[in-house]
C-alpha positions in Angstrom: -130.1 151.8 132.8 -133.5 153.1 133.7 -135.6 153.5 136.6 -137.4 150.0 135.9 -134.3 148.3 135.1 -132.5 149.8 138.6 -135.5 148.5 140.5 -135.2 145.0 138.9 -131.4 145.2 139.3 -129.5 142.8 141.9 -128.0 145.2 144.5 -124.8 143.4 144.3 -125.0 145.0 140.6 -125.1 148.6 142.0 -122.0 148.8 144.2 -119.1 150.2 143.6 -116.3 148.8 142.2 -113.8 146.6 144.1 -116.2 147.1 147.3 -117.4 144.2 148.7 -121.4 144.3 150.0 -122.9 143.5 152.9 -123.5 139.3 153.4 -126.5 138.1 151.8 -128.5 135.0 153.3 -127.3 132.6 155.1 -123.9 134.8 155.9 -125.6 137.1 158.1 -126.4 135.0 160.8 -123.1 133.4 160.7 -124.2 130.1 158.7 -121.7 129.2 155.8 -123.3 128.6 152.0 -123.3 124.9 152.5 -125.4 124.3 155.8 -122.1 124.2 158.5 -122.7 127.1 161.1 -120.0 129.7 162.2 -119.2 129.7 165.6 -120.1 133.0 166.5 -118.8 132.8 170.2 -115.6 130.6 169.5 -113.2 132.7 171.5 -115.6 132.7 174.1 -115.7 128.7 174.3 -111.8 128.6 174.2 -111.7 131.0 177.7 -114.0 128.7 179.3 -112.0 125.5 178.6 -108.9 127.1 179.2 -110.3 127.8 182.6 -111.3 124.7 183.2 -107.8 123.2 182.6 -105.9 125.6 184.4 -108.7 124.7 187.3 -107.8 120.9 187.0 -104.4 121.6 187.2 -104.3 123.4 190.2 -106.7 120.7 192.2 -104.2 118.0 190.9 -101.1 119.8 192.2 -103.3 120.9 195.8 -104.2 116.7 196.3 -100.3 115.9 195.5 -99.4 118.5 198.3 -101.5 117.3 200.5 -100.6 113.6 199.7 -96.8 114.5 200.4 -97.5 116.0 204.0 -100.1 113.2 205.4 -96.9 110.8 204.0 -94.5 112.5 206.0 -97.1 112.7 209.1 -96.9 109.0 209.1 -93.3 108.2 208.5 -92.1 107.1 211.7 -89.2 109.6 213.5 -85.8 108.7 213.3 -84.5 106.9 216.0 -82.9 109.2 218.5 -80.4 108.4 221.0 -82.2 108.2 224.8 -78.8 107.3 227.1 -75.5 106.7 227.4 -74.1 103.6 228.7 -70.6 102.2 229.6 -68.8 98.8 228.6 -69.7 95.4 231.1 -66.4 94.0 229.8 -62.6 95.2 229.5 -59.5 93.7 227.5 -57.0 94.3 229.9 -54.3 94.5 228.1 -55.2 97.8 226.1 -54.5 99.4 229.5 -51.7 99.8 231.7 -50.5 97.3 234.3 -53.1 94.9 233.2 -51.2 92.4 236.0 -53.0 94.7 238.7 -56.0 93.2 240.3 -57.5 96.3 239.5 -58.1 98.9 237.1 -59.7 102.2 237.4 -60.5 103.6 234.3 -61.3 107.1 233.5 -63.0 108.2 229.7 -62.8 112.2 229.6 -62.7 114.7 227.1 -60.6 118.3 227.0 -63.7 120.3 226.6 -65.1 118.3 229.6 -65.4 120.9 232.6 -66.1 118.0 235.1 -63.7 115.7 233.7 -60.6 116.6 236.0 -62.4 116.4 239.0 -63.3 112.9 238.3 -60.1 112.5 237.5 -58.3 114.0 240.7 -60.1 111.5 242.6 -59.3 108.6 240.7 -55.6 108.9 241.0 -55.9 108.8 244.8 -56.6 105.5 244.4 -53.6 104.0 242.6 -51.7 101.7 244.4 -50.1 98.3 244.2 -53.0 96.8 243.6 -55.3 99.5 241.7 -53.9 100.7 238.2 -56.0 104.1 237.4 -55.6 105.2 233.8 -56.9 108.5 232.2 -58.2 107.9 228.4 -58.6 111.6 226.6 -61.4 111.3 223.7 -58.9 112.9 221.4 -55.2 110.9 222.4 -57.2 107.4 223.0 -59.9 108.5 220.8 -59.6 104.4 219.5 -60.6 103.2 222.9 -63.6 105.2 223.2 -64.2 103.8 219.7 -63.8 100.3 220.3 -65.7 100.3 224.1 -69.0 102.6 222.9 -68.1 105.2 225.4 -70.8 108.1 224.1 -70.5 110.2 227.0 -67.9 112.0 229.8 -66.6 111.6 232.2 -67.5 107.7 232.3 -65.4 105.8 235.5 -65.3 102.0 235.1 -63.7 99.8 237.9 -63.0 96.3 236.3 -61.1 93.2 237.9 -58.0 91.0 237.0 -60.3 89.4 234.1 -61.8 92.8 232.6 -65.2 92.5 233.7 -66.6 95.9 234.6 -67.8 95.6 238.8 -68.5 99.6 238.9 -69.4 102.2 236.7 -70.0 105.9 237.5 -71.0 108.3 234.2 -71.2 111.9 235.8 -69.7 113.4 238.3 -69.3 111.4 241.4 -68.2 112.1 245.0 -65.1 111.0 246.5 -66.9 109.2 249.2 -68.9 106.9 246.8 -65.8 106.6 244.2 -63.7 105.2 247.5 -66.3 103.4 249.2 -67.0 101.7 246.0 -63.6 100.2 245.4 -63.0 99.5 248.9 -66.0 97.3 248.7 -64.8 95.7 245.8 -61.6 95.0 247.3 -63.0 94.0 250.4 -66.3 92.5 250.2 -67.9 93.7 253.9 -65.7 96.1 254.5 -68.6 99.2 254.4 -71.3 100.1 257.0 -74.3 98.9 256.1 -75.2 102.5 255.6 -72.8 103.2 253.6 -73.5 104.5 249.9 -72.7 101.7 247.4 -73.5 103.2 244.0 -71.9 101.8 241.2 -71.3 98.3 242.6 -71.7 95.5 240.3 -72.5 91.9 242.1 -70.1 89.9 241.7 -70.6 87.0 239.1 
């Protein structure tokens, strides 16, 4: 081949054998034979919409978080317990002597450190006509049950029919646990500045 002939030559002619040229045309600017383009910055583009998901993701997840927390601002809070209280009304015979006029009742609990003082000055008050009766949260743990007691050492002074007249829950003095009952007893009987806590009028 001669000088004329190399000049007129296609350069695809003059390389080598087995190695591939350089692209021709429309190749080199990343455009493929039949018109569709190559997308030169195609991992590019996939970075930038993977970025975009992962930032929708996160925003949906941050509005459900927030969602859950207002929800739980608003729930309304459970229901708590705001007193004790002691039963208006006694079946006489789940305690002793129910024939007695009277009945003194006493709710207390072992790990109660007022409890036996209550106590102590209940049982000075049985007599003929007063029945006192101690009821232990864990040995009469039904009666405590039955009659709501939530709360020791509760005193209850109830008459011949059950109906509760006084109630003490606390501690309580000798003075106004005596006074009481003698005023139930005897209508009248205290000064008129005497202490009458825990009397129920009579129905």
């Amino acid at each position: 081949m001669d000088v004329a002939q190399l000049s007129a030559a296609d350069p695809a002619d003059l390389r080598p054998p087995g190695r591939p040229g350089p692209p021709t045309g429309r190749h080199r600017y990343g455009l493929r034979p039949s018109g569709g383009a190559i997308p030169l910055f195609g991992p590019l583009r996939d970075h930038a919409r993977v970025d975009r998901i992962v930032l929708v993701v996160v925003l949906t997840a941050l509005a459900v978080a927030v969602a859950v927390v207002a929800q739980r601002r608003r729930r309304p809070p459970a229901p708590t317990l705001t007193g004790h209280t002691l039963p208006d009304q006694l079946d006489r015979a789940d305690f002793r002597r129910p024939e007695a006029p009277w009945l003194v009742a006493v709710f207390t609990s072992p790990t109660c450190h007022t409890c036996a003082s209550v106590w102590e000055k209940a049982m000075m008050l049985a007599s003929d006509d007063v029945a006192v009766q101690r009821l232990e949260a864990v040995e009469d743990k039904a009666l405590h049950t039955r009659y709501g007691v939530t709360a020791v050492p509760g005193l209850v002074v109830a008459d011949a029919a059950g109906v509760v007249r006084a109630r003490f829950l606390g501690p309580v003095t000798a003075t106004d646990l005596w006074a009481t009952v003698a005023e139930l007893r005897e209508p009248g009987s205290l000064p008129d500045a005497a202490c009458d806590h825990g009397v129920a009028p009579a129905p």
